[in-house]
C-alpha positions in Angstrom: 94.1 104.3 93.8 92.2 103.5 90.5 89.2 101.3 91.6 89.2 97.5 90.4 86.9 96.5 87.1 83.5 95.6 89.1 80.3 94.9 87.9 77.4 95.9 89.6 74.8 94.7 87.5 76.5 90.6 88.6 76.2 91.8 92.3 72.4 92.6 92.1 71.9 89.7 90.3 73.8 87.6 93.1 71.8 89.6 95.7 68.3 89.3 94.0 69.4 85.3 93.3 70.6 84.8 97.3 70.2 88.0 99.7 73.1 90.8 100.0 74.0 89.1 103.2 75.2 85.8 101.8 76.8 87.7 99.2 78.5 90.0 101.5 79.7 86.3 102.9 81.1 85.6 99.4 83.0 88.7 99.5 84.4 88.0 102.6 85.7 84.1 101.3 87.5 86.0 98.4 88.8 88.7 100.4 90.3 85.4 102.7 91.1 83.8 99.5 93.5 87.0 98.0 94.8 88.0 101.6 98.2 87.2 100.6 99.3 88.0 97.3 100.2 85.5 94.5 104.1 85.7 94.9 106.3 87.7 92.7 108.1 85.0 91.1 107.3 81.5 90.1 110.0 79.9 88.6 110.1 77.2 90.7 107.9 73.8 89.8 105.9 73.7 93.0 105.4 77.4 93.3 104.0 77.4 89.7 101.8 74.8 91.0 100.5 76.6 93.9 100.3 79.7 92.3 98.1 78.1 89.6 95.8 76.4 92.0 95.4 79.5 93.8 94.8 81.4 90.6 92.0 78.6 89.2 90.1 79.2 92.4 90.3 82.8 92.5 89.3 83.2 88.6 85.9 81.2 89.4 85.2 83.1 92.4 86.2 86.8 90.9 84.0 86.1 87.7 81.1 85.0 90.2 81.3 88.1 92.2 81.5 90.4 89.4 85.4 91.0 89.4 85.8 90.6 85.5 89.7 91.7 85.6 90.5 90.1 88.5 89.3 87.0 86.9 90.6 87.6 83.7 94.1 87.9 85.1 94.2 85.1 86.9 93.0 82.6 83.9 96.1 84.6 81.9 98.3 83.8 85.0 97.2 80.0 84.9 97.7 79.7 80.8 101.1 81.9 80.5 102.5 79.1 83.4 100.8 76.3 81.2 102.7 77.5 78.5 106.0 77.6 80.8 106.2 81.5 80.1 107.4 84.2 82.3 104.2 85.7 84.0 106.4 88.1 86.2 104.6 91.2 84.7 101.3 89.5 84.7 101.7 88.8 88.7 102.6 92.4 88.8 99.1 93.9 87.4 97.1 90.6 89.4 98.9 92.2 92.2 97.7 95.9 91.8 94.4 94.6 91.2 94.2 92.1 93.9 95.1 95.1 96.5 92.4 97.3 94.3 89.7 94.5 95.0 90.9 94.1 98.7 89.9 97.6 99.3 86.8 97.8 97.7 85.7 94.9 99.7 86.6 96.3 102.5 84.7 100.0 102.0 81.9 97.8 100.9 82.0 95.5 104.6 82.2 98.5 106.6 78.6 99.7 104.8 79.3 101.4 101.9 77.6 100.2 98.2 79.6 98.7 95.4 80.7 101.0 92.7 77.8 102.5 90.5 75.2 101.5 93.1 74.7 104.8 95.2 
């Protein structure tokens, strides 16, 4: 699996600013936070909705953390379905990068650095 867009240098920062524990905590709120995926579809009203509240929260938190493309897809996710656009091949990469970011948190909870920090 190609590993997701991480930056480490963000992650010292965070763990310089607040201890590697409490950041390990943040990973674990994202990791609950992107558990499920986003759906496949959204062209129904309230799913849009729900998909773009998800996606507004996640895009904060993924920037945060040091998840640029994580991030990055999901402020496209939430401005394609402003636009009332089809985002059906934009859920598809936010999902291949969700399940990238899923497994680096979880190498990097059972002990294991980040990326680039070995």
């Amino acid at each position: 699996m190609i590993p997701p867009s991480f930056d480490p240098a963000i992650y010292r920062k965070l763990c310089a600013a607040v201890t590697e524990a409490k950041v390990l905590r943040f990973f674990g709120m994202l990791k609950g936070e992107i558990h499920e995926g986003f759906g496949e579809q959204a062209g129904d009203a309230d799913i849009q909705r729900l998909i773009t509240a998800r996606v507004h929260r996640v895009a904060s938190t993924a920037g945060m953390l040091g998840f640029p493309v994580l991030s990055a897809l999901c402020r496209d996710v939430e401005q394609t379905l402003s636009r009332h656009e089809d985002v059906a091949d934009l859920l598809a990469e936010l999902e291949l990068e969700r399940l990238r970011v899923l497994a680096l948190i979880a190498d990097v909870e059972s002990g294991n650095p980040p990326p680039q920090m070995s």
